[in-house]
Backbone bond lengths (Angstrom), bond angles and torsions (degrees), N, CA, C in turn:
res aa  C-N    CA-C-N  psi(-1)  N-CA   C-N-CA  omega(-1)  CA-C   N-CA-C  phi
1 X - - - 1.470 - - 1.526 110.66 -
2 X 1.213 111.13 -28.96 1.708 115.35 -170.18 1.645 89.61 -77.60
3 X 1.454 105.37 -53.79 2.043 88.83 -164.00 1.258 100.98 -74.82
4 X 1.326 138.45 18.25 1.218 127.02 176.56 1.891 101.71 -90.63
5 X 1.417 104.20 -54.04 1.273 134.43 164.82 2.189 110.81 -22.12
6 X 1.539 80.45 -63.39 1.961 101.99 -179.67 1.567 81.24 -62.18
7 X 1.141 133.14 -82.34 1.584 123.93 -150.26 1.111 120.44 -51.23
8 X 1.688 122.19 -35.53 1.498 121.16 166.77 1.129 126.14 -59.34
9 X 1.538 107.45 -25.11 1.732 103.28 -164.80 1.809 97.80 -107.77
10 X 1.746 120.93 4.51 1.190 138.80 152.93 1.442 104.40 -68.38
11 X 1.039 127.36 -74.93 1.638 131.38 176.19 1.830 112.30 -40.42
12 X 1.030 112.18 -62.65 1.621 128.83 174.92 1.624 104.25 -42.17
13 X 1.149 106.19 -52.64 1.698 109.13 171.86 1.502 106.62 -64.48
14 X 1.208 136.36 -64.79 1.275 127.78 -168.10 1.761 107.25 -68.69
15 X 1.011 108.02 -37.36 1.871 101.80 175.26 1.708 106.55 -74.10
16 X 1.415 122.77 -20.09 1.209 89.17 168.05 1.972 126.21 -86.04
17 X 1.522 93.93 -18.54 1.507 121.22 169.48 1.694 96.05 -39.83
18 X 1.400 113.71 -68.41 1.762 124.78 -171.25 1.175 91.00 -40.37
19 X 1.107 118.65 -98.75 1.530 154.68 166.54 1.446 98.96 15.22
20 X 1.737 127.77 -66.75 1.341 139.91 167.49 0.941 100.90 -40.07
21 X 1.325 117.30 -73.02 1.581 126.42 -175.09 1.787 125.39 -37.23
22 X 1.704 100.89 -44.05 1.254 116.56 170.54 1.079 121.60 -61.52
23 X 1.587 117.17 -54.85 1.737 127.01 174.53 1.447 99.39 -71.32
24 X 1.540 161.72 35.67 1.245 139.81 128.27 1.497 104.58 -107.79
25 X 1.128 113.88 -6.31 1.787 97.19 174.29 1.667 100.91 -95.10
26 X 1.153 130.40 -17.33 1.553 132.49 153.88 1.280 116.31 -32.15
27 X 1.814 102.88 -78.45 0.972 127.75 171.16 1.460 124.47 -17.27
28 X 1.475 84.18 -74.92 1.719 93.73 -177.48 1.300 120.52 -60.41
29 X 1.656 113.93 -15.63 1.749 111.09 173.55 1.449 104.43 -82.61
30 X 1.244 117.40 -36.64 1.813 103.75 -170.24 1.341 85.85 -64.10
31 X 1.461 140.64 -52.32 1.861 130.71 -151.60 1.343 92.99 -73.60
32 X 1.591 144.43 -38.25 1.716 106.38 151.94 1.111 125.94 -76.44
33 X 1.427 145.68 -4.91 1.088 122.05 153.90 1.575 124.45 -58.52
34 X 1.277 118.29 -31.22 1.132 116.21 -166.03 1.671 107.57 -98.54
35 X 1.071 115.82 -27.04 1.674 117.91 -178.43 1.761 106.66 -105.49
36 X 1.470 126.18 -23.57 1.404 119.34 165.93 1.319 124.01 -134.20
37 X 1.378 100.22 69.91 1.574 121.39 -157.90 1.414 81.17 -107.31
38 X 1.125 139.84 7.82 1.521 135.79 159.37 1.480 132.89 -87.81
39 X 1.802 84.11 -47.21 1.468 97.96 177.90 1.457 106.58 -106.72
40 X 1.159 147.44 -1.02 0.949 128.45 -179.38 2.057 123.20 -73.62
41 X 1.230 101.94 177.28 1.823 93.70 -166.52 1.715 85.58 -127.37
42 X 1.718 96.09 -178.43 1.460 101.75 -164.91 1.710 85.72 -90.82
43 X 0.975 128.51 -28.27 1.404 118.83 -173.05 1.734 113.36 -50.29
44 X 1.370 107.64 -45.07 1.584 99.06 -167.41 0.850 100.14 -121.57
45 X 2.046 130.99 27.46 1.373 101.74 122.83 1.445 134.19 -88.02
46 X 1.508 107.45 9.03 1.606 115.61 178.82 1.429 84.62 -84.97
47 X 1.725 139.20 -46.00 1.180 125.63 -179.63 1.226 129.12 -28.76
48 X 1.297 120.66 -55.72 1.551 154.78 -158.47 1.614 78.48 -89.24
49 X 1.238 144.21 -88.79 1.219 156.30 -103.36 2.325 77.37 -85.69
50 X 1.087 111.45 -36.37 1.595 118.71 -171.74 1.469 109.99 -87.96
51 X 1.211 92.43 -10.04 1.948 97.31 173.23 1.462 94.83 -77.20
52 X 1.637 109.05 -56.22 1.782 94.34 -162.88 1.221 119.10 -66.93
53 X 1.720 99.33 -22.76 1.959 100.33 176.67 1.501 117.86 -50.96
54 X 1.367 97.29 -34.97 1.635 96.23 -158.77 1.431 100.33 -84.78
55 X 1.729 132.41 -39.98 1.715 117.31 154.45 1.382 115.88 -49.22
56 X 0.651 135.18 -2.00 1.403 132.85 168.69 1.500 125.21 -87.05
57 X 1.680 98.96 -55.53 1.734 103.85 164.85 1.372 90.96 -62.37
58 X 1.206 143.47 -62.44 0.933 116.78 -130.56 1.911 112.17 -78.34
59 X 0.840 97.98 -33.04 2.182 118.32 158.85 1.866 97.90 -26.86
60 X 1.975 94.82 -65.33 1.419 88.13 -156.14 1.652 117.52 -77.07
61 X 1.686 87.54 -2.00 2.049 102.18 175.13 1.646 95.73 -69.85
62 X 1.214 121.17 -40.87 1.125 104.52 -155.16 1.333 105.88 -88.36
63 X 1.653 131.90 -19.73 1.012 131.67 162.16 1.782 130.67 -63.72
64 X 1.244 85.22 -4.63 1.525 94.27 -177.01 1.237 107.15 -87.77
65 X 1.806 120.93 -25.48 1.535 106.58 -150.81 1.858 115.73 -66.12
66 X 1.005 114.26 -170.60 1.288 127.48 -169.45 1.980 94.30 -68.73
67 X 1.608 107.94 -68.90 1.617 120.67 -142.29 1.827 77.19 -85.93
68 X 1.462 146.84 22.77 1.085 118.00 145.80 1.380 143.78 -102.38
69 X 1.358 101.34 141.88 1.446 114.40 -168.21 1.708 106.37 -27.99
70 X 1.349 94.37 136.85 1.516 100.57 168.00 1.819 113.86 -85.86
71 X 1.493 100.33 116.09 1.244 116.20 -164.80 1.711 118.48 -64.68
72 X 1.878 88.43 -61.54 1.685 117.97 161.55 1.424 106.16 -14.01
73 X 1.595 114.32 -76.57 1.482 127.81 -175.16 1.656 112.97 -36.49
74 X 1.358 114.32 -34.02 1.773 116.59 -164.61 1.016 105.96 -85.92
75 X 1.367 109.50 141.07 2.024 116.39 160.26 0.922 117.81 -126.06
76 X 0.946 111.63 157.05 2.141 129.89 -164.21 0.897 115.65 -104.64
77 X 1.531 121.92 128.72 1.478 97.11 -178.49 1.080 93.01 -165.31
78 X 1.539 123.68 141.60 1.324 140.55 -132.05 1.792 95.48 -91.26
79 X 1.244 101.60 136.84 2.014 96.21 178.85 1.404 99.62 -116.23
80 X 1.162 135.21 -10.41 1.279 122.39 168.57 1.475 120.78 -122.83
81 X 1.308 146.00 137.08 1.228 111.12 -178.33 1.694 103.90 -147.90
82 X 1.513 117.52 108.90 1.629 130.16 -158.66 1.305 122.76 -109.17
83 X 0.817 131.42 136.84 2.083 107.58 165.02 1.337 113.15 -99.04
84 X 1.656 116.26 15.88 1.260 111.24 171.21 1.207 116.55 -74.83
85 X 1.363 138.73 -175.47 1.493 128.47 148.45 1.797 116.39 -75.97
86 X 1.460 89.49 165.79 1.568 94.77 -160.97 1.407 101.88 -129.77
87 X 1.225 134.49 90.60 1.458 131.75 -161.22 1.582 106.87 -55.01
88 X 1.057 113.70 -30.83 2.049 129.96 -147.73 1.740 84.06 -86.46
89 X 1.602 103.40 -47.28 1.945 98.93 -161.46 1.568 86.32 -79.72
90 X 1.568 146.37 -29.66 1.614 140.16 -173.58 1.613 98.28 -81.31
91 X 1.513 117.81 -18.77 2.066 99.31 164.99 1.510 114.34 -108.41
92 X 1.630 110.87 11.09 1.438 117.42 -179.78 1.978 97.42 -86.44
93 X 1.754 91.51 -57.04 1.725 103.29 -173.80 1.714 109.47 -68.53
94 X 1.304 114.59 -12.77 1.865 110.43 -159.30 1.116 115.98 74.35
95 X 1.100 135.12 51.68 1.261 141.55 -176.25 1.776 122.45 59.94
96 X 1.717 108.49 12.18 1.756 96.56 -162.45 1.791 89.30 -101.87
97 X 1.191 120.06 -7.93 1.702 114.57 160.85 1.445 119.62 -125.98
98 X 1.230 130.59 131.12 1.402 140.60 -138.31 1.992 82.95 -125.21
99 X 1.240 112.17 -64.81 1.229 130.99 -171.63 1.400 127.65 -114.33
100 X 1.175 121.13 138.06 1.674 116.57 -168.80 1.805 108.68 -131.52
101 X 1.199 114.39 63.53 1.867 146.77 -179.89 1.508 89.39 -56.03
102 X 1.253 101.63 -174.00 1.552 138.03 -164.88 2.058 86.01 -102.65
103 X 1.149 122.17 -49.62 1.187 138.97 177.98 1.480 115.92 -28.75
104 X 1.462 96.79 -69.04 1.432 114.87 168.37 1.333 148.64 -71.60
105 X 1.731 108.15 -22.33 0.881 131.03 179.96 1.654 133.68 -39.99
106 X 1.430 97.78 -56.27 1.290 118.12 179.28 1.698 109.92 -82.81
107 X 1.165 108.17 8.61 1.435 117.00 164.50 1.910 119.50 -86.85
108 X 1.465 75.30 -49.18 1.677 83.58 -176.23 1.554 119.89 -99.68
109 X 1.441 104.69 1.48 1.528 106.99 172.07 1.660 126.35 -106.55
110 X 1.893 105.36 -2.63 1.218 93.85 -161.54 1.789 100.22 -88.40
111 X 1.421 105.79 -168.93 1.290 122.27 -144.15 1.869 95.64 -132.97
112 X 1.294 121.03 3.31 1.636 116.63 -168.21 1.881 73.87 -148.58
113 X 1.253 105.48 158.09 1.324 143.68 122.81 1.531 111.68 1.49
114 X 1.414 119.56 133.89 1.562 106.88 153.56 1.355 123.80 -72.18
115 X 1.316 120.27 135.85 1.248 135.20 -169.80 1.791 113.50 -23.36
116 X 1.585 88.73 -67.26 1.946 100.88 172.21 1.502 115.77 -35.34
117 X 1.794 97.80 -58.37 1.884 101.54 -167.13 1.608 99.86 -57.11
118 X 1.341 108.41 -53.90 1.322 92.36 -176.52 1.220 131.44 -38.36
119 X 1.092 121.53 -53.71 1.287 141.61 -177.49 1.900 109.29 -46.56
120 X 1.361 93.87 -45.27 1.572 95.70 -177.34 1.974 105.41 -92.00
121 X 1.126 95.11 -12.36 1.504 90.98 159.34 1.709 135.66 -61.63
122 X 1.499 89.81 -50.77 1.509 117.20 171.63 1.397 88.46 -56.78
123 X 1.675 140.15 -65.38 1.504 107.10 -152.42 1.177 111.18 -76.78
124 X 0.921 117.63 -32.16 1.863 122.31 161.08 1.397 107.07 -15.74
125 X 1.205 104.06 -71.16 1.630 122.33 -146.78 1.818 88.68 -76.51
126 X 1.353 133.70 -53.48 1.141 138.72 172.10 1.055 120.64 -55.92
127 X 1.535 126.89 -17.78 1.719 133.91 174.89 1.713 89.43 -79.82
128 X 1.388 111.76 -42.14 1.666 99.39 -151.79 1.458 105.54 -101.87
129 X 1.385 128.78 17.14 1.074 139.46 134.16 1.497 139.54 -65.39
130 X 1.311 86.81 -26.79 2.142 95.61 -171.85 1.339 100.41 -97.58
131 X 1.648 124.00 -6.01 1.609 129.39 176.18 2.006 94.93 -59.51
132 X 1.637 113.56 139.40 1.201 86.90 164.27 1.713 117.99 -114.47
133 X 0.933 113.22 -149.85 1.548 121.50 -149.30 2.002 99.62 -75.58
134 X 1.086 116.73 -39.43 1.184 136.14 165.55 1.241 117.63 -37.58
135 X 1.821 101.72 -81.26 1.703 123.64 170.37 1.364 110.81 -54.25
136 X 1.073 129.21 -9.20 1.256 136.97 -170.45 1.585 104.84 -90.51
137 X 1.090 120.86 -41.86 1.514 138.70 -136.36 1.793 73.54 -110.56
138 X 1.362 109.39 -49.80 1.799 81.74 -163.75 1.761 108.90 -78.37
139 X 1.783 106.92 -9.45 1.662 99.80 178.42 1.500 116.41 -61.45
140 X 1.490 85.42 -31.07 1.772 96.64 -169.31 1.660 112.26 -81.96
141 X 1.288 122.24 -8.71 1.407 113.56 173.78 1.595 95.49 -104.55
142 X 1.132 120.19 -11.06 1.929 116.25 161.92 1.351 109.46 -66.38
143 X 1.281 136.75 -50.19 1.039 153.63 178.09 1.412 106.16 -37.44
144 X 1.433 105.41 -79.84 1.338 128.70 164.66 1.121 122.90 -5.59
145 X 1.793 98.88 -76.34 1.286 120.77 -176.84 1.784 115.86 -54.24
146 X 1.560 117.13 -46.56 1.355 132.90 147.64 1.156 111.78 -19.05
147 X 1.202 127.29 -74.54 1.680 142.68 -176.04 1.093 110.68 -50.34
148 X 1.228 126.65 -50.90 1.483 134.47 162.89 1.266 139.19 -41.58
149 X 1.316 104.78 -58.12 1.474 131.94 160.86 1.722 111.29 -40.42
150 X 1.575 105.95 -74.39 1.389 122.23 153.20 1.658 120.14 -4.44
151 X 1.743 94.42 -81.71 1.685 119.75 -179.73 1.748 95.30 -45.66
152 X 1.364 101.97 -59.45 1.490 77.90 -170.28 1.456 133.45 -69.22
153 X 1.187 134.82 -24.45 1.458 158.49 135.26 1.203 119.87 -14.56
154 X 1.311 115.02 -31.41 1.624 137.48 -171.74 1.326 96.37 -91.33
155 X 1.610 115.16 -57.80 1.151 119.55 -155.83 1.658 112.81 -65.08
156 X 1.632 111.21 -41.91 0.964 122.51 168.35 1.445 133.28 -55.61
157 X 1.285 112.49 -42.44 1.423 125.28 130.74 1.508 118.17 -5.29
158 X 1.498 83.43 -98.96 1.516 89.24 167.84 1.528 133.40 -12.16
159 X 1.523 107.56 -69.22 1.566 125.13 -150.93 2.005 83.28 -80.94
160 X 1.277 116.86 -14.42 1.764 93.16 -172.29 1.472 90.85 -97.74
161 X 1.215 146.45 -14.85 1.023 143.91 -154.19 1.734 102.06 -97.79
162 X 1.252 114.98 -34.66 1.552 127.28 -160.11 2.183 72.62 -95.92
163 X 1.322 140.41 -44.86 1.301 132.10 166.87 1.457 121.99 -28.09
164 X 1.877 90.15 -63.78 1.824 109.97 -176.90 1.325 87.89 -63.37
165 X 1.214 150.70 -60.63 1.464 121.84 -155.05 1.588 118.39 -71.48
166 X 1.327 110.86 -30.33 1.509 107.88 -169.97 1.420 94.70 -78.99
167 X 1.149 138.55 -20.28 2.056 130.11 168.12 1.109 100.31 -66.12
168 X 1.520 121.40 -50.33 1.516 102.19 -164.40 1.337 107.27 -89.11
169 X 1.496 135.25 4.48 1.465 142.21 156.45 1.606 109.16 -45.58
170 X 1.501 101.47 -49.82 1.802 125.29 -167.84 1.484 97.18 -45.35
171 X 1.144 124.17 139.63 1.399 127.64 158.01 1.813 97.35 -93.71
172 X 1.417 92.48 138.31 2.222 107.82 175.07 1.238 73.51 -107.43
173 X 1.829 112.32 139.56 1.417 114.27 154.41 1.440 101.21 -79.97
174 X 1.535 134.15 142.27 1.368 149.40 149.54 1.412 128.73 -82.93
175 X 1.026 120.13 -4.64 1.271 133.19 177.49 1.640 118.02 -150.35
176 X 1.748 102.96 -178.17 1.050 126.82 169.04 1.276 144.16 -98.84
177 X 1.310 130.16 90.53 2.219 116.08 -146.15 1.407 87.82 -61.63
178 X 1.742 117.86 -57.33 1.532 108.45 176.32 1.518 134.52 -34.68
179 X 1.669 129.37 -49.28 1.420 124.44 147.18 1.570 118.49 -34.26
180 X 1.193 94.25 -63.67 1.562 115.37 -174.10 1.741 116.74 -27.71
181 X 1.664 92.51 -62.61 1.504 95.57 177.25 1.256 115.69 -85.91
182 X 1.306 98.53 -14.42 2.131 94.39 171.99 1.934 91.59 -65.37
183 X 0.806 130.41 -55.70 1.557 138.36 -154.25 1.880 102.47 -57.32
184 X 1.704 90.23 -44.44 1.649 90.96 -175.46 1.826 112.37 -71.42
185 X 1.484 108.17 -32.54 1.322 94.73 -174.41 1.710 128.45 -79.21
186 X 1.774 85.95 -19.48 1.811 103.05 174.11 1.994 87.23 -69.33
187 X 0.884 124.49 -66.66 1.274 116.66 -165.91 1.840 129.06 -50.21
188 X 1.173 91.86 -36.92 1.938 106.95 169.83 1.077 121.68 -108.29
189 X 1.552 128.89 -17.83 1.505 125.99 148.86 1.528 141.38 -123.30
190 X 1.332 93.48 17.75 1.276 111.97 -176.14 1.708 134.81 73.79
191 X 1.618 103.10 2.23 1.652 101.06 -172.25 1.192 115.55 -80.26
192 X 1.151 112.14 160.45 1.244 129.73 178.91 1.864 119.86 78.52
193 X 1.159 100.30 -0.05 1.654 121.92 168.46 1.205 119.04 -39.94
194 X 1.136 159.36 160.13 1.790 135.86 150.65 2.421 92.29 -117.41
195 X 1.341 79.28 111.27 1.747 90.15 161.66 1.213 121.78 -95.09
196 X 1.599 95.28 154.97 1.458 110.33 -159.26 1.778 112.83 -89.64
197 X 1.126 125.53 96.73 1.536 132.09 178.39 1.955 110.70 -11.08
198 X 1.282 85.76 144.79 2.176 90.00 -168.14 1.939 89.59 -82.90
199 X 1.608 109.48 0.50 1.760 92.66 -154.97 1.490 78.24 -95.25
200 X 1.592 127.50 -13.92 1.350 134.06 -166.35 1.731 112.96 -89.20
201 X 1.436 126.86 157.04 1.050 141.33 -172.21 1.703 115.87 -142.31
202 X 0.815 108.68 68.83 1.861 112.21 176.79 1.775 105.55 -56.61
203 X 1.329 106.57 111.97 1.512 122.90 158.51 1.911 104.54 -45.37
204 X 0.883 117.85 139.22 2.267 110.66 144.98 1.319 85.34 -59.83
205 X 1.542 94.21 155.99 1.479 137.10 164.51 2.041 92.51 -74.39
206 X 1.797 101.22 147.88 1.075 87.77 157.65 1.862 116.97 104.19
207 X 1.258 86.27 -35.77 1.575 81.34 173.69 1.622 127.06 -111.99
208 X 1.186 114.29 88.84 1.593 120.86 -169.81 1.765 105.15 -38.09
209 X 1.733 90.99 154.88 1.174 118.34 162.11 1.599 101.39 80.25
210 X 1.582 130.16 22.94 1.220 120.40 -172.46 1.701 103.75 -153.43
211 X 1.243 121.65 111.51 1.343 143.82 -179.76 1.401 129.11 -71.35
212 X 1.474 161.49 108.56 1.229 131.34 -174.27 1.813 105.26 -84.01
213 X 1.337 84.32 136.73 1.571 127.59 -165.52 1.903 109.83 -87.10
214 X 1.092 110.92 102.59 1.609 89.77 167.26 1.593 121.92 -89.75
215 X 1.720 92.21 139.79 2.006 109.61 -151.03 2.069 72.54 -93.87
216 X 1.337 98.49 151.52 1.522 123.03 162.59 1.111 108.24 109.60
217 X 1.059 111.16 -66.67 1.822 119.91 -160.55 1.329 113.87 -43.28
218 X 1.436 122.79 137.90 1.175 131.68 -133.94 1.519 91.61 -95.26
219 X 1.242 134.98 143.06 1.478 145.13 148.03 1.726 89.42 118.14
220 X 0.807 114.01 -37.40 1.602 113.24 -178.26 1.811 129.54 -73.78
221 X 0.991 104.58 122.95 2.113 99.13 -176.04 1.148 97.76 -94.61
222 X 1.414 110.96 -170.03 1.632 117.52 -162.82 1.551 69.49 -124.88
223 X 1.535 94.44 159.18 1.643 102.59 -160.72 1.292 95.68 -150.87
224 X 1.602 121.68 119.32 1.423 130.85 -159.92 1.211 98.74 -117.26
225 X 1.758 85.40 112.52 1.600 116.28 -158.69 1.816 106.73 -75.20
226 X 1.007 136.91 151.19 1.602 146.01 -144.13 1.871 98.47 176.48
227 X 1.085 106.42 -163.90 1.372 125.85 170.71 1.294 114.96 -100.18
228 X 1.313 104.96 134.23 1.848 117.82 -144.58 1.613 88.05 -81.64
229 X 1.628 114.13 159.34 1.301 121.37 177.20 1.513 115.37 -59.64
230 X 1.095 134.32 128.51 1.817 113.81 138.53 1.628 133.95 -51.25
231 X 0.895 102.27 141.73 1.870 109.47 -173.87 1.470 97.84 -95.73
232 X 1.525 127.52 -34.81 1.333 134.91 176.74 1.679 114.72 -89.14
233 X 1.671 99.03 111.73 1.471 99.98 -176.34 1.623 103.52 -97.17
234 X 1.218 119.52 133.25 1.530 128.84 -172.17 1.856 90.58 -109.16
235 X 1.617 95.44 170.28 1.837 106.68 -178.70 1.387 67.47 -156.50
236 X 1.506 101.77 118.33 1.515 114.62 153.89 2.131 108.16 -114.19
237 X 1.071 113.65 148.94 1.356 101.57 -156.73 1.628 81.23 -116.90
238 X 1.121 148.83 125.04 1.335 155.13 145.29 1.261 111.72 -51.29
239 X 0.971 129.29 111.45 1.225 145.82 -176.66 2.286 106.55 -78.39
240 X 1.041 110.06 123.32 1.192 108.87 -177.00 1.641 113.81 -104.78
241 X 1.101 102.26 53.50 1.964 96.72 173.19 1.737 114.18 -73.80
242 X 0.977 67.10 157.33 1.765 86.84 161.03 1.163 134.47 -111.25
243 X 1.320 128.21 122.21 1.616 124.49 -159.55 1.554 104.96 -48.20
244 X 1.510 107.90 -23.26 1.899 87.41 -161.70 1.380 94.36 -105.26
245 X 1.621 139.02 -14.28 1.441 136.49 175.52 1.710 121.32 -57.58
């Protein structure tokens, strides 16, 4: 009874070992599915997807062997049962059971199906039995045909999408480096500028009646422009009547 005892609680250790093993290679596929469901490729999710296969065979290798305990035979059965919290069962479960009630019990101990699923299992299984061999044969080349349709849709997909990226990969040149650096050196050192002579005087644009004048040149004055003389002197005599004279 004792080495029977050692071998169960030998087995119990190594299936929960798998088991660990099983729930972090899970793990780690839903957290890329869910966080690099962008970038990820089909290669390493068949990677990942062949990690969990093989904890798995390897669980049901070990359940198969000869010297292990026969499981079937054992029943469980609850020795304590509280509605307090239970620190030991919240670092046994990881925090997803706090408490282990009368409530719960028959949740986490039974051995069948809940009553309902079953029930809708059975018609399942009884609908897809009475299909016959015929109707059967033409769902599955509908199916097919579906899948197909699909595949190609995808594929096409595909080939414009792997298109759009390699155009917008392309660099268009938009410019000129030659402008470019003509632009930077007129702008930070001034070459290529054309300046305006110190003997010169640029008027603004814009304001009538005023000419630019060149200042220096010898024989010439600067001449402050007004309204030009008349050469013709007129005498107009205003006449001073009076409306009533």
């Amino acid at each position: 009874m004792q080495r029977e005892e050692k071998q169960l609680e030998m087995f119990l250790d190594n299936s929960l070992s798998k088991l660990k093993d099983l729930k972090i290679a899970i793990g780690q596929m839903i957290q890329k599915i869910e966080f690099e469901h962008e970038t990820i490729n089909w290669p390493t999710f068949l990677d990942n997807f062949a990690l969990i296969s093989s904890h798995l065979a390897g669980l049901s290798k070990m359940l198969s062997l000869e010297y292990t305990p026969p499981i079937r035979n054992l029943t469980v059965l609850p020795l304590n049962l509280s509605p307090d919290v239970d620190e030991r069962l919240v670092q046994a479960t990881e925090g997803r059971l706090p408490i282990f009630a009368a409530e719960i019990v028959p949740d986490y101990l039974r051995t069948k199906p809940d009553p309902s699923a079953e029930n809708r299992m059975n018609l399942h299984e009884a609908k897809a039995n009475a299909i016959t061999n015929e109707a059967a044969s033409k769902q599955v080349a509908q199916f097919n045909k579906i899948v197909s349709h699909v595949f190609d849709l995808i594929s096409k997909s595909r080939d414009e999408w792997e298109m759009e990226s390699l155009h917008r990969n392309v660099r268009t040149e938009t410019c000129n480096q030659g402008d470019t650096q003509t632009l930077v050196k007129a702008i930070a050192l001034g070459i290529g500028l054309k300046t305006n002579s110190p003997m010169m005087m640029q008027q603004p644009r814009g304001v009538p009646g005023q000419v630019p004048v060149q200042m220096g040149s010898p024989g010439i004055q600067p001449m402050q422009l007004g309204k030009m003389p008349s050469s013709i002197k007129t005498n107009i005599k205003s006449a001073q009547l009076h409306p009533y004279r």
